[in-house]
Structures are given as structure tokens and as C-alpha cells.
C-alpha positions in Angstrom: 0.0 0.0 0.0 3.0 2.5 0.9 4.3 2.3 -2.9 0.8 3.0 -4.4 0.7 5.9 -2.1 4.4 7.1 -2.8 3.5 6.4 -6.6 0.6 8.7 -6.3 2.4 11.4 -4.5 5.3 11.1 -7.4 2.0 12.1 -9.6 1.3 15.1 -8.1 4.3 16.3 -7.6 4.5 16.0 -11.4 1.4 17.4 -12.2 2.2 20.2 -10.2 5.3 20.7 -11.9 3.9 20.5 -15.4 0.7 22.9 -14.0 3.8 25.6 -13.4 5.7 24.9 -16.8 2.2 25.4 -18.5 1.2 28.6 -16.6 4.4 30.1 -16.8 4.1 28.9 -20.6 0.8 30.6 -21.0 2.3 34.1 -19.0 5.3 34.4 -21.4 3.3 33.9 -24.5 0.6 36.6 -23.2 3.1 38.9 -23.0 4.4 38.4 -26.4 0.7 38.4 -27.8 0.7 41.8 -26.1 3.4 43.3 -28.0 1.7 42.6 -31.2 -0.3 46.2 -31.9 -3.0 43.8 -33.5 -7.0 43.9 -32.1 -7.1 40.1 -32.1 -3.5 40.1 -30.5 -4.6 42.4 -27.5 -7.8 39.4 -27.2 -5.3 36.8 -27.8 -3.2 38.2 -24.8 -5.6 38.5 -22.4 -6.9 34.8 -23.4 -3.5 33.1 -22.5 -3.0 35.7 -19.2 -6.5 34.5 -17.6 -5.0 30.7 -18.8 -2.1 31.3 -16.8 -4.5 32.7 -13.9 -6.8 29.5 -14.3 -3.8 27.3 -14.0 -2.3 28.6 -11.3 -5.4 28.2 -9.4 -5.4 24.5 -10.5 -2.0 24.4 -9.2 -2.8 26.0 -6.0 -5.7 23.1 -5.7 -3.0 20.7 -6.6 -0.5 21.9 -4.2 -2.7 21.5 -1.4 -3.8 18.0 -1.9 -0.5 17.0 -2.7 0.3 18.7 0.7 -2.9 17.2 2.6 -3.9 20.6 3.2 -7.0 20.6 1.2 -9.4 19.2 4.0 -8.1 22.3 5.9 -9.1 24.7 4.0 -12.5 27.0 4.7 -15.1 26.5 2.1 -15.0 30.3 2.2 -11.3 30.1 0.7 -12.3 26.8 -2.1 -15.3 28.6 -3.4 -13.6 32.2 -3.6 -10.8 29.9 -5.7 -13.4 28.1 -7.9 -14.8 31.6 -8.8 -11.9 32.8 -9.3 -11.5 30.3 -11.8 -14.8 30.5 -13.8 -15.4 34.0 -13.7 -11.7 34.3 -15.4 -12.8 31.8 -18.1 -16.3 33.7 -18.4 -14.5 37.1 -18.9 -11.8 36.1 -21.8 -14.9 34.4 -23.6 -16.4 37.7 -23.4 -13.9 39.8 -24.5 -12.8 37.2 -27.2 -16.0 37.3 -28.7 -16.4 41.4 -28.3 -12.8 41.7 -30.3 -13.6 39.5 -32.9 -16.9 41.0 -33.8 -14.9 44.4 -33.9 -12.8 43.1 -36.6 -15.9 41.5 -38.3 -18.0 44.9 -38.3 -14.4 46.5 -39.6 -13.5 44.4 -42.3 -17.5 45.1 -43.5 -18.6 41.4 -42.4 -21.7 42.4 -40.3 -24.2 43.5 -42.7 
């Protein structure tokens, strides 16, 4: 039983390390996005900046069971993380779609 455990604790210490490549994956390319003095790039941006907010979230989550910390924390504190997470994703759906229908009413698309 002690090697499925330590197997499963190798696992999450790996996840967690790949959740921290991919958000600081997700961070760098933002910023490059950002540079780019395109509409879609600006969307594109802000798209990969709540990813890297999203993920570290997941991470956090990750960190804590990995840690047996979850159990302590306050629902207060797990439901103020799981909004955190979905209204992030709600908002760069928003502005994704707002940007692209910008460039659709200025290239003459929306008739």
C-alpha cells in the first residue's frame, strides 16, 4: 500500500510541476501576444494571461492536496478559488467574442 501511495504522491508532484511549466508557458506567450499592436492580438493576450490565472489556481488546488492541506481549507477560501477560476474563463470568452466581432464589423462582415 505504501508504494501505491508514494506512486501517487510522485504524480502530483509532477502534475504540479507541469501545471507551473504550463502557466508560466501561458504568462510568457501573453506577453508576447501583447506586443503585437493587433485587435485580435490584445484578445489573444488577455486569453493566454486569464489561462495562466486559471492554472495557477489549478495548481494552487494541486499543491494542497498533494500537501494534505485541502481538507483544511474553509469553504470560504475553495469557493472564492473556484470563482476565481470561472469568472476568469467567463470574462476572456467575453472579450474574445467582443474583439472578434470588432474586426468583423471593420472588415465590413456584419451586414
Amino acid at each position: 500500500m505504501a508504494d501505491i501511495f508514494g506512486a501517487v504522491k510522485l504524480m502530483e508532484l509532477s502534475m504540479i510541476i507541469f501545471g507551473l511549466v504550463c502557466v508560466g508557458l501561458s504568462a510568457i506567450l501573453s506577453y508576447k501576444f501583447h506586443r503585437i499592436k493587433q485587435v485580435l492580438s490584445k484578445a489573444l493576450a488577455y486569453q493566454l494571461l486569464a489561462e495562466s490565472v486559471v492554472g495557477f489556481v489549478t495548481v494552487l488546488f494541486a499543491v494542497t492536496s498533494w500537501l494534505n492541506l485541502y481538507s483544511s481549507l474553509s469553504p470560504e477560501i475553495v469557493l472564492v478559488m473556484r470563482l476565481v477560476i470561472f469568472l476568469t474563463a467567463a470574462s476572456t470568452s467575453i472579450n474574445l467574442y467582443r474583439k472578434v466581432r470588432l474586426l468583423e464589423k471593420d472588415s465590413g462582415g456584419d451586414k
